[in-house]
N, C-alpha and C positions, 0 to 999 in steps of 0.2 A: 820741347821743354815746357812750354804752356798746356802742354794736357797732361803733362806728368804731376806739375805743379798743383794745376785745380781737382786732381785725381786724389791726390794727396790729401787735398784739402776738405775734399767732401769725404774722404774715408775718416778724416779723423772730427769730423764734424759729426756725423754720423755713432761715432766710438762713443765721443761724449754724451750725444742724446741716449743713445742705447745704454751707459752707464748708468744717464739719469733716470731710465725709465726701471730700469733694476733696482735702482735704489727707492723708486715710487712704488713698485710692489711690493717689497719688503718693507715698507713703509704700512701700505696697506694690512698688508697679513698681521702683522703686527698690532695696529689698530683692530681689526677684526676677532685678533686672540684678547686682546686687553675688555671689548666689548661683551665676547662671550664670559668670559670672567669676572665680569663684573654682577652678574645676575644676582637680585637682591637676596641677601642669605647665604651666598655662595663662599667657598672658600676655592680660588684659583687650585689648580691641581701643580705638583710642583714633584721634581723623582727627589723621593727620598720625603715627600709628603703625599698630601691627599691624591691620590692615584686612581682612575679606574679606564681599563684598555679591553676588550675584546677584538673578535672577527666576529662579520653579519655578515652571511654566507659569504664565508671567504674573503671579505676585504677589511681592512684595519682601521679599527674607529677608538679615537685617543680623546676623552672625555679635558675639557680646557676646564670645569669647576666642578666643584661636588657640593650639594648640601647634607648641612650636617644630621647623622639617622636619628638622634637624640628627637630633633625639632617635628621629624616628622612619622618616627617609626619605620621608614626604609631607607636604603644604601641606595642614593642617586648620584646619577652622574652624565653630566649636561655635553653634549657638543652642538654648537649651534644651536638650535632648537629641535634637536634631537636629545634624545635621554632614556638610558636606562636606569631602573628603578627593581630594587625586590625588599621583601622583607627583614626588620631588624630590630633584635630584639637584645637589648646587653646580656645577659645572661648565656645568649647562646656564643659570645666571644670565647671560648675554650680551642685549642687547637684539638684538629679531629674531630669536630663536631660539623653533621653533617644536614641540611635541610633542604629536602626535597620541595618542588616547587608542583605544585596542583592547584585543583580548580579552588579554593578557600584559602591557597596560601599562593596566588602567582607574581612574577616577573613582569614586569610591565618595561615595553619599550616603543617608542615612539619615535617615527622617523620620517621622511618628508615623501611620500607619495602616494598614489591613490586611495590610503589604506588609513594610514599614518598611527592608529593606536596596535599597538598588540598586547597580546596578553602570552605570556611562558607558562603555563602549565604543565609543562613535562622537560625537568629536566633536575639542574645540583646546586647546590654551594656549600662549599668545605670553608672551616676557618684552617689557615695552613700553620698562621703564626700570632701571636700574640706578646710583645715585647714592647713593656714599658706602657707609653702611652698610646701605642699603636697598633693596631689588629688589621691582618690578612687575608687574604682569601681566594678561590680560584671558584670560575660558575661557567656553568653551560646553561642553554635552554634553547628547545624548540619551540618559537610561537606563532601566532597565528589568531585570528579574529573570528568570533562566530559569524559576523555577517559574511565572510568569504575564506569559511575554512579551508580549503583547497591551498590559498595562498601560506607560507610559513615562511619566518628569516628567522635562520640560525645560529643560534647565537652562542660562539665556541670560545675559545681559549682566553675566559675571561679573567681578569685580575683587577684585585681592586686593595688598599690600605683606607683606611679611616682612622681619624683619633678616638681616640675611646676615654680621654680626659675627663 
């Protein structure tokens, strides 16, 4: 009966700390997303507002703030201290308007390893939608750095909304 009891005891001792320590990572991530969102300029990314989502070869990278293109002449979009970045120009907000990305007009993205800047020179951005005060878009690009062209991250099924206020 006494190793039943203290069996009990430490399974449910154990429940509790393991509850607490769930509740301390989600505590954390939390903080973490409220930190990345806070970057001076930035506007929190939120569905159904400032949006931008791609895949960098294959895996899914969900932008936490955007700054605004007005401020700076391109469509950014922060995770962590990662960020993609391309050209933006109000005028070209029309849906079906298409801009190619090259050496005088590239994609810039920046991501955490050996490399860490790139540049998109070959690749798209379509405006898809324009409605109200908010503009759409979908983009690719393949990039890559002259100091070690060999290396590229590809940057697929991207989407992005911006205000256009």
């Amino acid at each position: 009966m006494k190793y039943f009891l203290i069996c009990a005891v430490l399974l449910l001792s154990l429940g509790a700390c393991n509850d607490r320590m769930s509740e301390g990572k989600k505590l954390a991530a939390e903080i973490q997303s409220v930190q990345s969102a806070l970057r001076p300029g930035t506007f929190p990314t939120t569905e159904g507002g400032w949006t931008m989502t791609a895949k960098l070869n294959g895996v899914n990278w969900i932008a936490t703030s955007m700054f605004p293109p007005e401020a700076s002449s391109r469509i950014i979009g922060y995770y962590k201290n990662d960020y993609i970045g391309f050209p933006y120009d109000r005028r070209n907000m029309v849906v079906g308007k298409k801009m190619t990305f090259r050496e005088d007009n590239a994609a810039d993205l920046a991501v955490d390893d050996e490399i860490g800047l790139y540049g998109g020179r070959k690749g798209e951005m379509e405006i898809t939608k324009v409605d109200g005060n908010w503009a759409e878009g979908k983009f690719y690009f393949t990039a890559n750095t002259v100091r070690n062209s060999s290396k590229t991250v590809e940057v697929t099924d991207g989407f992005f909304r911006i205000s256009i206020k």
